[in-house]
SERO-4910 file (N, C-alpha, C, O; in steps of 0.05 Angstrom, whole numbers):
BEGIN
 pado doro    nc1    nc2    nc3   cac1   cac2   cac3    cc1    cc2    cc3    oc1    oc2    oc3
  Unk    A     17    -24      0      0      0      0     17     25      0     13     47    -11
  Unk    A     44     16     19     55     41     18     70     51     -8     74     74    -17
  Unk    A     77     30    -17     89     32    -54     65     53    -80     72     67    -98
  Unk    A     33     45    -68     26     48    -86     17     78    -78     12     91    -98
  Unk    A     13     92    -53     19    109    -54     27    131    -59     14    152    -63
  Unk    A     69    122    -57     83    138    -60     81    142    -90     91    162    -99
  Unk    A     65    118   -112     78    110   -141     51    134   -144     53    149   -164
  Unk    A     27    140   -126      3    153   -143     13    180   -137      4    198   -151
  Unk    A     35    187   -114     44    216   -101     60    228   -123     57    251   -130
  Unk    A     79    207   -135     97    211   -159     84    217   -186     95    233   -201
  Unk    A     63    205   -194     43    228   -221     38    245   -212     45    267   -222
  Unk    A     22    245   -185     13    270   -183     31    305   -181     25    328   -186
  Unk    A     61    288   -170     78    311   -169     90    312   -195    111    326   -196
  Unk    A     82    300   -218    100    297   -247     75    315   -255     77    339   -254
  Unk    A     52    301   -263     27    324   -270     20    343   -263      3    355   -276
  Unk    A     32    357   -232     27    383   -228     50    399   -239     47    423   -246
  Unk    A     83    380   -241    101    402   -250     99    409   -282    107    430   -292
  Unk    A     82    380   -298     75    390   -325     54    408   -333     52    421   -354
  Unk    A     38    408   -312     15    430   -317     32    458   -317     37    474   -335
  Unk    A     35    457   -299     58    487   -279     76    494   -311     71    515   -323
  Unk    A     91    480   -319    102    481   -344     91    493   -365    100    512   -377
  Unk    A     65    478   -372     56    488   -401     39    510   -396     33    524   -415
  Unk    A     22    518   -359     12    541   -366     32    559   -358     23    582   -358
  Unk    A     54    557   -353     73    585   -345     99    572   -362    118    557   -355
  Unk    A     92    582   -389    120    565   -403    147    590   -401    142    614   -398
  Unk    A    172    580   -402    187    596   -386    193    630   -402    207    648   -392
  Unk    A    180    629   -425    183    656   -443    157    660   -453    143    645   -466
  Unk    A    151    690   -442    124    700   -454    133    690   -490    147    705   -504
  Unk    A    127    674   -496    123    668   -534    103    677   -547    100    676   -571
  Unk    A     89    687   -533     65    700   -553     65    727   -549     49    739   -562
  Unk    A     90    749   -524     86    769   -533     99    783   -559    117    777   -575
  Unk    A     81    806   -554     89    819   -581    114    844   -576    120    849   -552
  Unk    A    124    854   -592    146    873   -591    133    891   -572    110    899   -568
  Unk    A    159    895   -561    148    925   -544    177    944   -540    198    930   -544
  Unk    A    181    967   -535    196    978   -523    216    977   -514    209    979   -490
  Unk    A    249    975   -512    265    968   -488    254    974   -467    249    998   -466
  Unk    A    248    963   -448    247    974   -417    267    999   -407    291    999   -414
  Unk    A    255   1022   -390    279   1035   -386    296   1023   -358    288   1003   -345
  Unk    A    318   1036   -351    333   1025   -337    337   1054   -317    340   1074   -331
  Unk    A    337   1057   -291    342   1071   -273    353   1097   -286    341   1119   -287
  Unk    A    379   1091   -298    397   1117   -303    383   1130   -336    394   1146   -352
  Unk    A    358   1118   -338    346   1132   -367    323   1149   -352    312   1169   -362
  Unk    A    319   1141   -335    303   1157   -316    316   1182   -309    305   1202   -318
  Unk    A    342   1185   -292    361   1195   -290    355   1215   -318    339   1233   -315
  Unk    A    364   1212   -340    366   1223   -363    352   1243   -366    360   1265   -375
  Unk    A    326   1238   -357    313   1245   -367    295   1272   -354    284   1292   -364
  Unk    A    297   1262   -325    301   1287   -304    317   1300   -289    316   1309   -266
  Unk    A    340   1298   -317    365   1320   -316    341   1361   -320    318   1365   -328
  Unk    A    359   1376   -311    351   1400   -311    359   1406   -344    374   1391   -357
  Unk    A    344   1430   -353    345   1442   -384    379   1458   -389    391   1476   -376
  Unk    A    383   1449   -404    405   1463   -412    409   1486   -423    388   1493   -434
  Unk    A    429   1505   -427    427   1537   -431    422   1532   -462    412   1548   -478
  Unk    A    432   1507   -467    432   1512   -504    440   1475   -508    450   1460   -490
  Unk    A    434   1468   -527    433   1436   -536    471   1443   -559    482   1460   -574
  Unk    A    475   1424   -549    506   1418   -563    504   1399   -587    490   1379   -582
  Unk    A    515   1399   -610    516   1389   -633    543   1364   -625    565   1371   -616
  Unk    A    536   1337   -630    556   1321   -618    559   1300   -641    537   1291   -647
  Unk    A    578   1289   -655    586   1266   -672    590   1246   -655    601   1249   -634
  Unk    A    582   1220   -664    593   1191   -659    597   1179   -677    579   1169   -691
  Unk    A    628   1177   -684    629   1161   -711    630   1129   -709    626   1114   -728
  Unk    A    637   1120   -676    633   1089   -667    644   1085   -640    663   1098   -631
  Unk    A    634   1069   -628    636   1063   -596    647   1029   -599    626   1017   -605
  Unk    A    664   1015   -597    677    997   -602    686    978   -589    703    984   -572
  Unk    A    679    947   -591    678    933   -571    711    924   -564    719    903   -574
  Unk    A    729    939   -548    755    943   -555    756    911   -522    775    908   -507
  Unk    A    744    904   -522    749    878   -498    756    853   -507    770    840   -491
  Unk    A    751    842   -526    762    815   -547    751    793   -534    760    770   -536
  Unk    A    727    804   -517    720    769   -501    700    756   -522    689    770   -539
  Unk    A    696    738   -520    668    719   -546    665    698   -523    681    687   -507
  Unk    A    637    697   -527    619    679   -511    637    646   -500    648    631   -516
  Unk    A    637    645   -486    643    611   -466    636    596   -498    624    605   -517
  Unk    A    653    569   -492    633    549   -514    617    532   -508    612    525   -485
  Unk    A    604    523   -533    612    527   -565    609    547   -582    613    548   -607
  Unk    A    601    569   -562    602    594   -575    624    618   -583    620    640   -593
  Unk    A    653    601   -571    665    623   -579    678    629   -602    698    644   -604
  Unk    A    662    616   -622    680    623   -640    670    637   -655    685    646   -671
  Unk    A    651    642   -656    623    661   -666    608    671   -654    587    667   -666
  Unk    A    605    683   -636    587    702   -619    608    722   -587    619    714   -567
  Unk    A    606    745   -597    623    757   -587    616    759   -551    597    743   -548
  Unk    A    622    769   -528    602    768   -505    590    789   -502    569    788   -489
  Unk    A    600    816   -514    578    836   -513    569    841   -541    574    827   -560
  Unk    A    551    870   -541    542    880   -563    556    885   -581    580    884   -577
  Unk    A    547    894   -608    572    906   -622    547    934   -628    552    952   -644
  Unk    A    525    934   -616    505    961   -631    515    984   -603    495    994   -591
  Unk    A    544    992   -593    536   1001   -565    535   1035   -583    523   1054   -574
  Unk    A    550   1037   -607    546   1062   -620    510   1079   -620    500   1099   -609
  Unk    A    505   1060   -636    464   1063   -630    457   1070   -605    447   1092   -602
  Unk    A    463   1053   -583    458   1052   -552    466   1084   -552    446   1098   -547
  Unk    A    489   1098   -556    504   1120   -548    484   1139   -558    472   1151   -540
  Unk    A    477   1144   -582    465   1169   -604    438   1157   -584    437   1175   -568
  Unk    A    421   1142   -578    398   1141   -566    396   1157   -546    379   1175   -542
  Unk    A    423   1146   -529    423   1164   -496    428   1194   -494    421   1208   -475
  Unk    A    444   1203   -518    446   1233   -518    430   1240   -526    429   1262   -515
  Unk    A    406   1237   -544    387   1248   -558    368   1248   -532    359   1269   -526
  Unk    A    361   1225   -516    342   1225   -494    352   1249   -472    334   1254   -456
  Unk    A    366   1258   -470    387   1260   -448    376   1291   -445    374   1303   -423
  Unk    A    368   1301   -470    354   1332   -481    379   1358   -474    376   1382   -470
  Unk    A    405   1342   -476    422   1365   -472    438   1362   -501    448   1384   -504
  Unk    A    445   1349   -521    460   1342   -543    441   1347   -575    417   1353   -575
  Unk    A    454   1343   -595    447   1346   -610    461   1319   -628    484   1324   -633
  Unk    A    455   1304   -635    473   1282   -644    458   1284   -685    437   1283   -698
  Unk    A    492   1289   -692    491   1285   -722    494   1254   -731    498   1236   -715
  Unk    A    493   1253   -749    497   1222   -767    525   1226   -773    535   1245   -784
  Unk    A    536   1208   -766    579   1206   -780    580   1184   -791    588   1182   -814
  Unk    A    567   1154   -769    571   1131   -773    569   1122   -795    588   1110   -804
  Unk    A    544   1126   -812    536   1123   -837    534   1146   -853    513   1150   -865
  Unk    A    556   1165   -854    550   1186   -864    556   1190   -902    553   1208   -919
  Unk    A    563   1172   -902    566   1159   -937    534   1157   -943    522   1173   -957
  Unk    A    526   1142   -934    493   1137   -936    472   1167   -945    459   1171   -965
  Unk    A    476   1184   -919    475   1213   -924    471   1221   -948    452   1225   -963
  Unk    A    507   1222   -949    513   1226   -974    507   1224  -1006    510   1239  -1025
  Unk    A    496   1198  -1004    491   1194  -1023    464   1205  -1030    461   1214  -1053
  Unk    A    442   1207  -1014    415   1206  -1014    421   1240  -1018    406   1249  -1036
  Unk    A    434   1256  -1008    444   1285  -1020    449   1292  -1056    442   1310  -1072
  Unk    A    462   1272  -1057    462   1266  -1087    451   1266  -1108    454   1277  -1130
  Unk    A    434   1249  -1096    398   1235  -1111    385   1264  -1111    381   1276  -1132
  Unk    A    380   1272  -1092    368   1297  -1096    383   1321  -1105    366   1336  -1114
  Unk    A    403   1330  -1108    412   1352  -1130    406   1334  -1152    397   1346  -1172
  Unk    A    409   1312  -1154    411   1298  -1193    381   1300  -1194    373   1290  -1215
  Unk    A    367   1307  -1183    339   1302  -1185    322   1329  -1191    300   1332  -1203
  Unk    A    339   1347  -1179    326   1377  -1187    341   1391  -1207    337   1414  -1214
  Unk    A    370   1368  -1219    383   1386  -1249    360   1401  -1273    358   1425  -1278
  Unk    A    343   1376  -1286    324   1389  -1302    299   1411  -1290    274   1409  -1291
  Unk    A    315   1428  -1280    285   1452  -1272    273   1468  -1291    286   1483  -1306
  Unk    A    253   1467  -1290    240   1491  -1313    253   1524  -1310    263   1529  -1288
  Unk    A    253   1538  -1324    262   1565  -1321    257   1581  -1310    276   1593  -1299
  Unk    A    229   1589  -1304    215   1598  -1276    216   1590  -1253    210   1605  -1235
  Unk    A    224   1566  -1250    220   1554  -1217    233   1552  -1203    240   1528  -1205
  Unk    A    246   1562  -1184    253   1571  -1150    271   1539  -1154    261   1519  -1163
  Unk    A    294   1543  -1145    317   1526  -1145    303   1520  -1109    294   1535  -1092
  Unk    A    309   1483  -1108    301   1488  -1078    335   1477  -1067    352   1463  -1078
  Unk    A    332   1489  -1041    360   1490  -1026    366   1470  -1014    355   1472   -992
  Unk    A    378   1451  -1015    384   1431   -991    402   1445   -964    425   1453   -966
  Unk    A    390   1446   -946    410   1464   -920    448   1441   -921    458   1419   -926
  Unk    A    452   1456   -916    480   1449   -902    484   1429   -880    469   1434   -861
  Unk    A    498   1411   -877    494   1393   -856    507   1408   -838    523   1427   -842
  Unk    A    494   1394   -806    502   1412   -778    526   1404   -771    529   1380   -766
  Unk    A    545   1418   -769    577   1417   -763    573   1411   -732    556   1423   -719
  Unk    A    590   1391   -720    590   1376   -700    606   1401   -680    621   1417   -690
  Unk    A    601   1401   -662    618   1427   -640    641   1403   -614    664   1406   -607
  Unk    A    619   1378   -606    643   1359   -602    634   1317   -613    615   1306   -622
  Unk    A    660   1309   -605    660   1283   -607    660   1267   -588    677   1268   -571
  Unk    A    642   1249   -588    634   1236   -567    655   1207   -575    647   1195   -595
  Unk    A    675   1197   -563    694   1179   -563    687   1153   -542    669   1151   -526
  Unk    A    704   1137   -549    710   1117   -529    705   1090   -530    706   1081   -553
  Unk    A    697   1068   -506    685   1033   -524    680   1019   -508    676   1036   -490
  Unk    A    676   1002   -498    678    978   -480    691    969   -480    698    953   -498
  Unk    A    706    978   -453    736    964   -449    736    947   -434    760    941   -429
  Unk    A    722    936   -424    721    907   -400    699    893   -405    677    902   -412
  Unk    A    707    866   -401    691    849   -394    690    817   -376    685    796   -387
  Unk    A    694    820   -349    697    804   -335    683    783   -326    671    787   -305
  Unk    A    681    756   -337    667    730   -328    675    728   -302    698    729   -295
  Unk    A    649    725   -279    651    703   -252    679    719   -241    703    715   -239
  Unk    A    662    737   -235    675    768   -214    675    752   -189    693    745   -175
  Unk    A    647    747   -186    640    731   -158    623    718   -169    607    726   -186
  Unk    A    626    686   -156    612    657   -153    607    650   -129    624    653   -111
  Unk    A    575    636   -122    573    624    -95    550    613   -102    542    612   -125
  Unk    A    534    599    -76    516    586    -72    513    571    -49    532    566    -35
  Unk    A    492    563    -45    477    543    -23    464    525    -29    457    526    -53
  Unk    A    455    504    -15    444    486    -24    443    470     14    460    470     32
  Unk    A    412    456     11    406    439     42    388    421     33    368    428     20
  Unk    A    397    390     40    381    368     37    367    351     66    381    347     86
  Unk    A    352    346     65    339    331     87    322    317     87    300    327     91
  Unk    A    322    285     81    302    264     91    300    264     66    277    258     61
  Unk    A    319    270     34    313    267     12    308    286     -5    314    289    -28
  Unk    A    295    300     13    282    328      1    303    359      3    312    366     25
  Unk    A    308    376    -22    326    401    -13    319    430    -41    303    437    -59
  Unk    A    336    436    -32    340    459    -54    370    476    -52    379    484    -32
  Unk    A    381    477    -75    404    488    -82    400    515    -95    378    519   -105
  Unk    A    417    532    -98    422    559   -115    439    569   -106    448    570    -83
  Unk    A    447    582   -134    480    582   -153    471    605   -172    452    606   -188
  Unk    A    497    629   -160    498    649   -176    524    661   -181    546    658   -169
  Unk    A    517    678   -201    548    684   -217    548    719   -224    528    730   -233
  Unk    A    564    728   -220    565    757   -222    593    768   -244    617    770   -241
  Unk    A    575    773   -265    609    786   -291    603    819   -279    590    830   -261
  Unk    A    624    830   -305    620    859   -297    633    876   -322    656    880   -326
  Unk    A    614    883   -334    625    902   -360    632    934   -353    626    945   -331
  Unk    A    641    944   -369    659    972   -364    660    990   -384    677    981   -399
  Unk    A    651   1012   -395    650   1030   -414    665   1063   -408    661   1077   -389
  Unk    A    679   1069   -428    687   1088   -425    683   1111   -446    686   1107   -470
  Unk    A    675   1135   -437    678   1159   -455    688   1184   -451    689   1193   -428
  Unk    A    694   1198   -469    702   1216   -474    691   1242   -487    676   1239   -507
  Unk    A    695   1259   -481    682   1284   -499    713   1303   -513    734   1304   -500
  Unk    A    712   1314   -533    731   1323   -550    720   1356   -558    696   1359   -564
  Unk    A    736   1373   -557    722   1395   -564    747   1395   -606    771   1396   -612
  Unk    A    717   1392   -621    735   1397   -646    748   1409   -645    770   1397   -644
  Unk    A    750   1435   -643    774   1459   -656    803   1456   -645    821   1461   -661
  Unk    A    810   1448   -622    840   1434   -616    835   1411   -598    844   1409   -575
  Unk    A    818   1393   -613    826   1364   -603    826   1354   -583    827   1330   -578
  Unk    A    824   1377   -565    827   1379   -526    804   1360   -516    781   1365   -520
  Unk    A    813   1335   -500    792   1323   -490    786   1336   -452    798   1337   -431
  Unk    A    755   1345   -463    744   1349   -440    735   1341   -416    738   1352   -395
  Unk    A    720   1316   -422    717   1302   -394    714   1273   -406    702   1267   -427
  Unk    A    730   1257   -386    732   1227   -398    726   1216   -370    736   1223   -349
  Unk    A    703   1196   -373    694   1180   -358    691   1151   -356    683   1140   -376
  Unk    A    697   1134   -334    689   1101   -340    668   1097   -316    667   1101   -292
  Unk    A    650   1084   -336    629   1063   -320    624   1041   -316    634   1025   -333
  Unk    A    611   1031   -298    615    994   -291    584    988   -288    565   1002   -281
  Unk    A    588    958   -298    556    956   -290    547    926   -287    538    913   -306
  Unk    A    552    914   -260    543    886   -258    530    868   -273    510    879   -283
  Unk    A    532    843   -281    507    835   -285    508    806   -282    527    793   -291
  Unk    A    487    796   -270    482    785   -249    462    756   -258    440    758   -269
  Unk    A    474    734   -250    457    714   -259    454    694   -229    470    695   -210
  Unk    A    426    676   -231    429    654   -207    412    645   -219    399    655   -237
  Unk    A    409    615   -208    393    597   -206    381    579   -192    397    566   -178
  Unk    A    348    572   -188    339    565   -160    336    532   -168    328    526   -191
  Unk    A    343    513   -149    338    488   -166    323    465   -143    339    455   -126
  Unk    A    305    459   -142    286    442   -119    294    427   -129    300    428   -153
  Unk    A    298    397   -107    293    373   -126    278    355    -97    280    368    -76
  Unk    A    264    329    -95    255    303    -77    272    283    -92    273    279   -117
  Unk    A    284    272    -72    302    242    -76    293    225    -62    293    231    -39
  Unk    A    285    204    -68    259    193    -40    264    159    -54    264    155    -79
  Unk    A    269    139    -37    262    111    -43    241    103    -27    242    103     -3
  Unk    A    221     95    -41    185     81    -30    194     68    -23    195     70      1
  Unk    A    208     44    -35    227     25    -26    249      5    -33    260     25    -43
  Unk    A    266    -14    -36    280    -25    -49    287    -20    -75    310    -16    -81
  Unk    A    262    -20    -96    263    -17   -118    252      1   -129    252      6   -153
  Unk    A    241     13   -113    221     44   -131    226     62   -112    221     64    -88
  Unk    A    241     80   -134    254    112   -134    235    135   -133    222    129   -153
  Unk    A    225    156   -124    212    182   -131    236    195   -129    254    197   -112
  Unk    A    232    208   -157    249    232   -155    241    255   -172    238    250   -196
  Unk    A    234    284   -162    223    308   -178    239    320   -179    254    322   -159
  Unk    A    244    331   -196    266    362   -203    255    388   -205    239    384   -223
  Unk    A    254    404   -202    247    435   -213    278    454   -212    301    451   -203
  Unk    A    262    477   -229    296    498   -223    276    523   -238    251    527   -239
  Unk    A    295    534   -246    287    578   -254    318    583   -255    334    579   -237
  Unk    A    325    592   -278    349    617   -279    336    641   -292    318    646   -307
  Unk    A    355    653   -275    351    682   -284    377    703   -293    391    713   -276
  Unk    A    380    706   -317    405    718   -339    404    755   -336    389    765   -353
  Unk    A    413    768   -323    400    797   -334    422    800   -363    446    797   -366
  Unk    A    396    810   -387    408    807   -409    436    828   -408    435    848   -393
  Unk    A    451    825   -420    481    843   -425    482    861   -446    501    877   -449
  Unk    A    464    860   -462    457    888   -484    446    910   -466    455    933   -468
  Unk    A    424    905   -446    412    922   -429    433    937   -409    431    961   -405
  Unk    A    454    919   -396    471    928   -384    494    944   -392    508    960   -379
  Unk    A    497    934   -429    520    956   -436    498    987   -431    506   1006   -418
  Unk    A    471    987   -443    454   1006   -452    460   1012   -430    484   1017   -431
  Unk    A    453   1014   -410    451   1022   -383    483   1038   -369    487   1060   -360
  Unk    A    502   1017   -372    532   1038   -373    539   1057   -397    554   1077   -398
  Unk    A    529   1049   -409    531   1076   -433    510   1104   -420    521   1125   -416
  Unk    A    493   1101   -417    474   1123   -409    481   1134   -382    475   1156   -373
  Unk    A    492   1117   -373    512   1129   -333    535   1149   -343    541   1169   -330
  Unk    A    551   1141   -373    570   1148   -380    564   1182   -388    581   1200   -386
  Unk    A    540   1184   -398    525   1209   -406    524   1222   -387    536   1243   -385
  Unk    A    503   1208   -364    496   1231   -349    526   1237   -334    528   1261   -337
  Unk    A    542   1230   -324    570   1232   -317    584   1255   -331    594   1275   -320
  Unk    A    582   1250   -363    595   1275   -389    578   1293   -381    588   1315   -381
  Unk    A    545   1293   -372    533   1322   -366    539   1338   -348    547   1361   -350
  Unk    A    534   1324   -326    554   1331   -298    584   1340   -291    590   1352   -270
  Unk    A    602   1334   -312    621   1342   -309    628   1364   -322    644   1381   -315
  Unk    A    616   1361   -340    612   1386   -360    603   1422   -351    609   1445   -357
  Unk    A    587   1406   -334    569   1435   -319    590   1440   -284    585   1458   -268
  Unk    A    604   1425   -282    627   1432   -255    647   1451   -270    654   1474   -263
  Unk    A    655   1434   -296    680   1449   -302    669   1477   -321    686   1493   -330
  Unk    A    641   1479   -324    642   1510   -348    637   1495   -363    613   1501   -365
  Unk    A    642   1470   -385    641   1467   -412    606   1469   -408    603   1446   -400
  Unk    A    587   1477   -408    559   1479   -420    549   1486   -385    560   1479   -364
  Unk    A    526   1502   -389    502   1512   -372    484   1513   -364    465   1523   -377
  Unk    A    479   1503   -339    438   1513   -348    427   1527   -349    432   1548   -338
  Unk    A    407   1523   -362    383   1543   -362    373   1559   -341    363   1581   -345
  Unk    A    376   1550   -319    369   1562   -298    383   1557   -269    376   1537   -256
  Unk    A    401   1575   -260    427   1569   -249    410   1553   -218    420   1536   -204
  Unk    A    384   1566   -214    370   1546   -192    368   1519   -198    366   1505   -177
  Unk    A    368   1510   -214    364   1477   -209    395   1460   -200    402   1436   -203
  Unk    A    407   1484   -188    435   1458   -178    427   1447   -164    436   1424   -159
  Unk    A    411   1456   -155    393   1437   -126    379   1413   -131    368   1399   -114
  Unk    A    379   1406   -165    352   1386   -172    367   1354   -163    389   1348   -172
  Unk    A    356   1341   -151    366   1317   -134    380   1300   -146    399   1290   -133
  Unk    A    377   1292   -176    377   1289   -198    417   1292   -202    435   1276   -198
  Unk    A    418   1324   -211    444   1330   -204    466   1324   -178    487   1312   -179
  Unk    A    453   1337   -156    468   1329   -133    470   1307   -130    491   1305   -117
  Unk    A    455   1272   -135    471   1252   -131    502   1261   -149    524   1267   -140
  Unk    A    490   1257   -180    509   1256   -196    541   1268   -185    563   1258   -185
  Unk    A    532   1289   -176    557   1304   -167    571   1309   -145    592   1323   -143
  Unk    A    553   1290   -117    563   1274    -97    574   1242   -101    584   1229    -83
  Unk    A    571   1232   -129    575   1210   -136    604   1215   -149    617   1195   -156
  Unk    A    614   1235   -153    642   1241   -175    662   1260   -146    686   1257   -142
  Unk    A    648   1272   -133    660   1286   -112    686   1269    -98    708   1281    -98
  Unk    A    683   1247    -89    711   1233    -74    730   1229    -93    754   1229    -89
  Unk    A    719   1226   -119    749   1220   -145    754   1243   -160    773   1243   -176
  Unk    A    736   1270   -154    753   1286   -164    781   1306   -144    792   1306   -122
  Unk    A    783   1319   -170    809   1337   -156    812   1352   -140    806   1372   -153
  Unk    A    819   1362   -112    818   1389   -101    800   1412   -109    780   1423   -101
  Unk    A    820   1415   -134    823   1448   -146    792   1452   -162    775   1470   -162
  Unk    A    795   1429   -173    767   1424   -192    746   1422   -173    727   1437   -175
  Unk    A    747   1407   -156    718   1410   -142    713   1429   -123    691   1427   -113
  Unk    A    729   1451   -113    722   1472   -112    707   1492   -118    690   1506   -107
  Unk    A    724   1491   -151    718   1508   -172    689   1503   -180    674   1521   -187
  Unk    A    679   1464   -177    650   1469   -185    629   1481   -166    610   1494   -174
  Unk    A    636   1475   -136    627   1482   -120    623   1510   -114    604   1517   -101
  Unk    A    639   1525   -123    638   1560   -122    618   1566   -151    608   1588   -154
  Unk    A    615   1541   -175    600   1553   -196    571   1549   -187    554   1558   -202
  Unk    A    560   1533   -158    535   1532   -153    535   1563   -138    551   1577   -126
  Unk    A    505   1567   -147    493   1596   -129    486   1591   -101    477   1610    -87
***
């Protein structure tokens, strides 16, 4: 009796983990596209204070200068981070409402489509108003720099407790990517404020299992588990956009750009930012920003 039991306890714990399965299968598959999610520091971005005037900024490429490619069998084809962190960059300045970001990356492309249209208005009738293509916007600076790190299993650990058969284990792993930028003022090359950012990212996994003998010859045994990956495109996105608000902040200590309204040094917004750079900056410099608040 006690066999048959444990043998009817064993479907029932196999048919509840297959039900559990197919109605919570482990990827929404039927949703539809949506949005990146924002991330803390796009928030940040975004309730930065107005600037005295929007800056005209080039990115001609942000560059995965780290050489790591995925664990295998992937490494011989799939790199470990992004290679779109350029895109990522021109997104976060444009959100950021203090920049003005031109096209460089593809600026052949531009070009060409400039083309098409003068060859397109050669045959004009004699009366008709020549139309103007404006001049493209001359960049004032360059936004530089790449992903320079990438560290697998920074920190590893876990736990795990069994008892009378029955337990649960979990096992997690922590890498840590790193981005750096720069700002360039065109006219002599002079780099203005160069910054590096870091940005965890963080994986574990929960794993149940029952190890149980009914008796002699019949085994119960259930498994379950859950990992959880935070994706690493999101995390470069996310140190790229820390990297921004950092170039805004530093920008407005040292003079290079203004705000709009010298009251919002106070906006909470800023003062982390610039209690967050305060212990690594310089003496002289943080003075100097400190005497530029009213």
């Amino acid at each position: 009796m006690n066999a048959r039991r444990w043998a009817i306890a064993a479907a029932a714990g196999a048919s509840l983990l297959a039900g559990c399965t197919f109605r919570h299968p482990p990827s929404a598959v039927t949703a539809g596209a949506q949005l990146a999610p924002a991330t803390p520091v796009t928030r940040d971005l975004l309730s930065l204070p107005a600037p005295k005037g929007k800056v005209a900024v080039a990115v001609y490429g942000i560059r995965d200068q780290t050489g790591q490619y995925k664990p295998s069998p992937d490494s011989s084809f799939s790199t470990a981070v992004t290679q779109g962190a350029s895109s990522m960059l021109v997104k976060a300045l444009k959100e950021s409402g203090w920049f003005i970001p031109v096209e460089r990356e593809n600026l052949q492309n531009l070009l060409t489509e400039r083309k098409i249209v003068r060859a397109l208005e050669m045959p004009q009738p004699a009366d008709a108003a020549p139309v103007q293509i404006p001049p493209l916007l001359a960049a004032s600076l360059l936004i530089e720099g790449g992903i320079v790190a990438y560290e697998s299993n920074v920190r590893t650990g876990g736990a795990g407790a069994r008892f009378l058969g029955i337990g649960m284990s979990t096992q997690y792993r922590v890498d840590q990517v790193t981005v750096n930028l720069r700002s360039i003022d065109i006219r002599g090359g002079q780099v203005l404020q160069s910054v590096s950012t870091t940005k965890t990212i963080y994986s574990y996994e929960i794993h149940p299992s029952v190890f149980k003998f009914v008796n002699v010859k019949n085994l119960l045994e259930l498994e379950g588990g859950m990992t959880r990956n935070e994706p690493t495109q999101l995390c470069v996105s996310e140190a790229l956009e820390a990297g921004v608000a950092h170039l805004i902040v530093e920008g407005l200590r040292e003079g290079s750009w203004a705000l709009q309204d010298e009251s919002q040094w106070s906006n909470p917004v800023l003062q982390r930012y610039l209690a967050e750079r305060a212990p690594f900056a310089p003496a002289k410099q943080a003075a100097s920003g400190a005497g530029a608040q009213p």
